[in-house]
C-alpha positions as CSV (number, residue, x, y, z in Angstrom):
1,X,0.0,0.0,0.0
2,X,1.3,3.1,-0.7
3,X,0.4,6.4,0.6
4,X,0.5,10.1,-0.4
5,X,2.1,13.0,1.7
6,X,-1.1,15.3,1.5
7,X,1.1,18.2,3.3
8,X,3.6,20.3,1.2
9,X,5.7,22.4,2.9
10,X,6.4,25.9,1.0
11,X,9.2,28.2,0.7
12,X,7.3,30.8,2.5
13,X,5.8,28.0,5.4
14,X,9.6,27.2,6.0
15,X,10.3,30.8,6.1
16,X,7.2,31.7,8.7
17,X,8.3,28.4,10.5
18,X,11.7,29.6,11.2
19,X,10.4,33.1,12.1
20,X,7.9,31.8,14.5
21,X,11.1,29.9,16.3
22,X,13.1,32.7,16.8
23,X,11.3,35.9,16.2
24,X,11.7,35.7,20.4
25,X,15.2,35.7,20.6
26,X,15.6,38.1,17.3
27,X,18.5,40.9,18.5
28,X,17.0,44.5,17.7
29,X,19.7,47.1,16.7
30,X,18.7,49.2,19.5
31,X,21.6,52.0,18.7
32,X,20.7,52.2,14.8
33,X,20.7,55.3,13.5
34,X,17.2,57.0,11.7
35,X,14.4,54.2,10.9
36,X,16.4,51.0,11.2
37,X,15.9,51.5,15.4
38,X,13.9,48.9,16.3
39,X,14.1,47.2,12.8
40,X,15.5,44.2,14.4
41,X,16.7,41.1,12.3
42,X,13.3,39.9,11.4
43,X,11.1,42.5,10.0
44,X,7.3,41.5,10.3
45,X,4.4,43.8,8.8
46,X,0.8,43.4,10.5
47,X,-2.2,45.5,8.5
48,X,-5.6,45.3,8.4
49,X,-7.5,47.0,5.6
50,X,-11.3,47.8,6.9
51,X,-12.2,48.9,3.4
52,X,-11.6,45.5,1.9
53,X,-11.8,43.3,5.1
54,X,-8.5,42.1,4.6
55,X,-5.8,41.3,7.0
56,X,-1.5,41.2,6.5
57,X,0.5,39.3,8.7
58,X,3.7,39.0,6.8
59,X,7.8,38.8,7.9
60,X,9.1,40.6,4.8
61,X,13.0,40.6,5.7
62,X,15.0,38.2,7.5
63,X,18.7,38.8,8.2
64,X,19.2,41.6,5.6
65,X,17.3,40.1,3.4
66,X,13.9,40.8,1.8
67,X,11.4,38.2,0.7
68,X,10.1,38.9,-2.6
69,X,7.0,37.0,-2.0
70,X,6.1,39.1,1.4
71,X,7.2,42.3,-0.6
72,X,4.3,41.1,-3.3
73,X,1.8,40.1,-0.8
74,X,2.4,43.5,1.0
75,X,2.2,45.6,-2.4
76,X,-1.0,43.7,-3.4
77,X,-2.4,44.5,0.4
78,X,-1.5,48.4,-0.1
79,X,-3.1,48.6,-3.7
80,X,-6.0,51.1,-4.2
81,X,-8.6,49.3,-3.7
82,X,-10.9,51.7,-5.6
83,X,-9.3,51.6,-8.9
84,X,-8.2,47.6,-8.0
85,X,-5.1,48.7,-9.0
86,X,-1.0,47.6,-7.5
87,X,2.4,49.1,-7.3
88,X,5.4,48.4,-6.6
89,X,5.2,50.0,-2.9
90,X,8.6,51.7,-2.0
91,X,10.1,49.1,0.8
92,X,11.6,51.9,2.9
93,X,8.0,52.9,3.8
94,X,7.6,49.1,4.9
95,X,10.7,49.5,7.4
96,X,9.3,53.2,8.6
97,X,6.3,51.5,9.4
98,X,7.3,48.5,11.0
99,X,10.1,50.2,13.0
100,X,7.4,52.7,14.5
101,X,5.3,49.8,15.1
102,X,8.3,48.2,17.3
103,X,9.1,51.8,19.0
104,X,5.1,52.0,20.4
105,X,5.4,47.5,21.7
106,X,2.5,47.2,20.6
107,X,1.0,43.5,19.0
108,X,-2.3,45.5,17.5
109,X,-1.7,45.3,13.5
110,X,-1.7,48.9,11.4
111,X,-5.5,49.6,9.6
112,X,-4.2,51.0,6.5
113,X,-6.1,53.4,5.6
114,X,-4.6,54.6,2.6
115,X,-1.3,53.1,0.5
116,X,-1.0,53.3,-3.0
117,X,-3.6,55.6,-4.8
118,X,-3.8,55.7,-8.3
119,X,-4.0,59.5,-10.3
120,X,-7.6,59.1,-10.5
121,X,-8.1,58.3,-7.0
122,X,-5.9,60.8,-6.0
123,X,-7.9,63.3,-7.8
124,X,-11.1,62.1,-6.5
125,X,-10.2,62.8,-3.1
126,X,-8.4,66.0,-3.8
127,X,-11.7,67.2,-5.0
128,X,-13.4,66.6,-1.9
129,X,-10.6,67.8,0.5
130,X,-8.0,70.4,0.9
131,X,-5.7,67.9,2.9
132,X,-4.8,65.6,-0.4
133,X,-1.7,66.7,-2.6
134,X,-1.9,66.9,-6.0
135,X,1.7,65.3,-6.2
136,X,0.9,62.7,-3.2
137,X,4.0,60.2,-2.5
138,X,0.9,57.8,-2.0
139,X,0.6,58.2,-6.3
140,X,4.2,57.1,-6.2
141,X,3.8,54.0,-4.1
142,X,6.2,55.7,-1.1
143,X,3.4,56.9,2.3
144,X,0.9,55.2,3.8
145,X,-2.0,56.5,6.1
146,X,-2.4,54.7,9.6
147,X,-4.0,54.0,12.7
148,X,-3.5,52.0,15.6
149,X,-6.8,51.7,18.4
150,X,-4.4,50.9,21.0
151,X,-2.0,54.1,20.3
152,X,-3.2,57.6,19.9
153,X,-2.3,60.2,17.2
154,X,0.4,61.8,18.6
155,X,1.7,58.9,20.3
156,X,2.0,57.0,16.4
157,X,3.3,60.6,15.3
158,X,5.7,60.3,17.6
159,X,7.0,57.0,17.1
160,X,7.2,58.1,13.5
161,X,9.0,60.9,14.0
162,X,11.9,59.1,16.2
163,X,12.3,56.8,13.7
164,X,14.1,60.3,11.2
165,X,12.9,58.3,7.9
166,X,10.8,60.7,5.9
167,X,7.5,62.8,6.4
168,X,4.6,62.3,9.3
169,X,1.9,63.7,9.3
170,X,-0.2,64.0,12.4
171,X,-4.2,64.3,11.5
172,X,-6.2,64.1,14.9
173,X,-9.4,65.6,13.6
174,X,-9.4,62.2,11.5
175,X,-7.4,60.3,13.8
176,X,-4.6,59.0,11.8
177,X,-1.2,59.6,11.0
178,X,0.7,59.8,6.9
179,X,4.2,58.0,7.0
180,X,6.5,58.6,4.1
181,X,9.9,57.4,2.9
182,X,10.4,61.1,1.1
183,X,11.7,64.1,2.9
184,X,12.4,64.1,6.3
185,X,9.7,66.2,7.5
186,X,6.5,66.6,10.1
187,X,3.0,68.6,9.7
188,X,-0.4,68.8,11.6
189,X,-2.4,69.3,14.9
């Protein structure tokens, strides 16, 4: 009699496997300078997107490397979900964002509220507010707008700020904060 191994073990089930088993004991590079603080070896992205329903629990870098199949999954996750349309997301943002995340020790995943927005969406909302750019990084695949239940906007703001990557922006009347991989610089209330 012979039998069949029903259960196939991926590339990326090997990778999460391994990341499960020492994501503990993981080293962070507490004296890093700018975003890498609190990047740590393993890098691990948690989103949930309450537009689409979807959730992201992903380790996208491991030991200096990235994982083009996280890197994907993540880009696909961030797409504008209006137009149904992706980008190639810029991966500094990714490290921003998940070295905030480590800075605030918190275990509560990101809801995206905005990543990539296509020209048309962009343009949609400019039309309806005075807060969207008309050359938005988030047209060029490199900000993301985010909130955190646990965390309040200035504390996220804050953690942002320390990390010395790019631009945060703090918007309390709509409780979230804009993290970008372009020019280091802050804005808002």
């Amino acid at each position: 009699m012979t039998g069949k191994n029903t259960s196939l073990m991926t590339r990326r089930g090997v990778l999460r496997a391994f990341a499960a088993t020492t994501i503990i004991a993981a080293p962070t590079y507490a004296n890093a300078a700018g975003f890498l603080r609190g990047g740590g070896d393993i890098r691990r992205l948690r989103m949930y997107n309450g537009r689409t329903g979807e959730n992201l629990d992903t380790i996208y870098w491991i030991e200096g490397k990235y994982i083009k199949d996280a890197i994907k999954e993540i880009n696909y996750f961030m797409r504008d979900w209006r137009q149904d349309q992706t980008k190639s997301m810029d991966i500094r943002n990714f490290d921003i964002m998940t070295a905030a995340h480590n800075l605030m020790d918190v275990t509560e995943p990101y809801m995206l509220l905005s990543g990539y927005r296509s020209p048309k969406t962009n343009a949609m909302l400019r039309s309806r507010s005075r807060g969207v750019a008309k050359n938005s990084l988030h047209m060029k695949g490199q900000a993301a707008d985010l909130r955190l239940k646990s965390r309040s906007v200035n504390q996220i703001f804050k953690a942002g700020m320390s990390c010395g990557g790019g631009g945060v922006g703090k918007y309390s009347s709509s409780n979230f904060v804009h993290m970008d991989c372009g020019q280091v610089r802050s804005w808002g209330r």
